[in-house]
C-alpha positions as a Markdown table, in Angstrom:
| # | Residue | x | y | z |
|---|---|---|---|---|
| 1 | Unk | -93.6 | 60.4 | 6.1 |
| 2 | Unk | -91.1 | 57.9 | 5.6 |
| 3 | Unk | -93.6 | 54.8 | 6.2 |
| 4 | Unk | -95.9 | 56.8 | 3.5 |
| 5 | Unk | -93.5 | 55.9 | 0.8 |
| 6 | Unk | -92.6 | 52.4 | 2.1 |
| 7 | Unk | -96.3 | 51.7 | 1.4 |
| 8 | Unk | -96.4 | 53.4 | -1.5 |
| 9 | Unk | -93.5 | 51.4 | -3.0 |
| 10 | Unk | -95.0 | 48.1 | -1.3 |
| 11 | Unk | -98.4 | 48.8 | -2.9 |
| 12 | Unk | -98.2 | 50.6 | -6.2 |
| 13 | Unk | -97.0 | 47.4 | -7.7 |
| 14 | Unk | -100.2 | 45.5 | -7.0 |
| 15 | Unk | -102.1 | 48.2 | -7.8 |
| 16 | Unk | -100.9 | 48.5 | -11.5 |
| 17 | Unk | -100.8 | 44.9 | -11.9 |
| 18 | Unk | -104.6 | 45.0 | -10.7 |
| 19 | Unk | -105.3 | 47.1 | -13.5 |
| 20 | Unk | -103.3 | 45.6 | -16.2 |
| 21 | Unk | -105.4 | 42.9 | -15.4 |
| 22 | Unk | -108.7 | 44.8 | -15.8 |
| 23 | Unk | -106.9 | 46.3 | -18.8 |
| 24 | Unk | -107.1 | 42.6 | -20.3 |
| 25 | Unk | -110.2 | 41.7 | -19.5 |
| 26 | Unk | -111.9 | 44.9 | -20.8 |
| 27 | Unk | -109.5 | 43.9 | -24.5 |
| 28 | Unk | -111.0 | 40.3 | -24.3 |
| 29 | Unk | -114.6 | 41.1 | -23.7 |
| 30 | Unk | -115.1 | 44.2 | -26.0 |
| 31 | Unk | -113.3 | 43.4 | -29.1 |
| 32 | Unk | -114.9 | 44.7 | -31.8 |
| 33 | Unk | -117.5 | 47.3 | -29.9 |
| 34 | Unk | -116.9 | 50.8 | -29.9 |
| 35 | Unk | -114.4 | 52.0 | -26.7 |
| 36 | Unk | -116.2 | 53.3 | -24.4 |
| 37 | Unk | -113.4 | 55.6 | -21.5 |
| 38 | Unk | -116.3 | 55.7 | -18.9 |
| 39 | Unk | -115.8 | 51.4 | -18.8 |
| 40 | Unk | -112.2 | 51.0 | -19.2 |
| 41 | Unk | -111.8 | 54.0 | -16.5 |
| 42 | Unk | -114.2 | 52.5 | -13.6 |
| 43 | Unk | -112.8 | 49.2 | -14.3 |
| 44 | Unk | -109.6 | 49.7 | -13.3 |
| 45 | Unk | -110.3 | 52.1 | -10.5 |
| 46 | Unk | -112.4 | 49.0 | -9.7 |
| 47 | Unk | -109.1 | 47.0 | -10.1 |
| 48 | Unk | -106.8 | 48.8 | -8.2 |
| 49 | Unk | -109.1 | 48.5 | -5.1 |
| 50 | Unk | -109.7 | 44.9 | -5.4 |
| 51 | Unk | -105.7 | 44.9 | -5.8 |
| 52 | Unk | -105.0 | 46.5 | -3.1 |
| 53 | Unk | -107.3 | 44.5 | -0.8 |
| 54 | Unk | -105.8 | 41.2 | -2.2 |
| 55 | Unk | -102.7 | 42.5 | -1.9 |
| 56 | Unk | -102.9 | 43.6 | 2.2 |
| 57 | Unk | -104.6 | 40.1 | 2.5 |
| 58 | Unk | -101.4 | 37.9 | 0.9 |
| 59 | Unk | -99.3 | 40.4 | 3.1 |
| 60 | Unk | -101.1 | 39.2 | 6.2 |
| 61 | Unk | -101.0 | 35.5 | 5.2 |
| 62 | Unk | -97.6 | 35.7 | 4.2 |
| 63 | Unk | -98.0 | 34.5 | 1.2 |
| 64 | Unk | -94.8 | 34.7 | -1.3 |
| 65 | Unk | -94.2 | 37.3 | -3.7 |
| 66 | Unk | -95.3 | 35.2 | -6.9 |
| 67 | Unk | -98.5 | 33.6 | -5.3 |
| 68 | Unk | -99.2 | 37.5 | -4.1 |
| 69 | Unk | -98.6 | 39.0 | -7.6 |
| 70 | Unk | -100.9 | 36.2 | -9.7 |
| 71 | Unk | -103.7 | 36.8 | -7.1 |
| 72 | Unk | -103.1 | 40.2 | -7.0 |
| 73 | Unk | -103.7 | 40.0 | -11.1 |
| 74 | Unk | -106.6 | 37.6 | -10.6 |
| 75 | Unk | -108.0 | 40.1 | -8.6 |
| 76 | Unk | -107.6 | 42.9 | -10.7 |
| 77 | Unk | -109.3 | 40.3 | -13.6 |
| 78 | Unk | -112.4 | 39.5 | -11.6 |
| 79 | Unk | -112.8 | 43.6 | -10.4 |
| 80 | Unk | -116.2 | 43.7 | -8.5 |
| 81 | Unk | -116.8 | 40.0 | -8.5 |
| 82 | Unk | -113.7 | 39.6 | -6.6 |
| 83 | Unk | -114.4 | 42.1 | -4.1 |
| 84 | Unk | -118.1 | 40.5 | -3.5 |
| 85 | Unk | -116.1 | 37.3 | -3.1 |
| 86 | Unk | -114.4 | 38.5 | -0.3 |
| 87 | Unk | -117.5 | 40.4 | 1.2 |
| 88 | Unk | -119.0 | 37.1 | 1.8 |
| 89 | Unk | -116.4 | 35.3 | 2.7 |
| 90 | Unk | -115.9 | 37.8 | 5.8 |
């Protein structure tokens, strides 16, 4: 159980700078349109996976904490792009 939380306190970061990202985009491409939960909510959910696969990836490289944490927020920005990105690229 121990490991559990190791991950956990490796990978929660990522995750919520994954979504702050997200967050950001969602502000910067709906300013004046009505807010829509449903959007915001499946973008970050979105987020957090792409996150967390970026994340794993610039573990695996090892890649250093500030390269991991703006690709990690890059990630979270592009969402599903990023994730078809990586799709192709495997």
């Amino acid at each position: 159980m121990n490991d559990f939380w190791d991950h956990c306190k490796l990978l929660l970061p990522a995750v919520l700078v994954a979504m702050l990202g997200s967050a950001i985009k969602y502000i910067r491409r709906h300013r004046g349109e009505p807010f829509r939960w449903g959007e915001l909510l499946s973008g970050l959910a979105v987020a957090a996976f792409a996150g967390l696969v970026v994340r794993m990836l610039c573990l695996g490289f090892g890649l250093n904490e500030w390269i991991s944490t703006a690709a990690v927020a890059m990630a979270g920005y592009g969402g599903g792009k990023t994730l078809d990105l990586l799709v192709e690229a495997i």
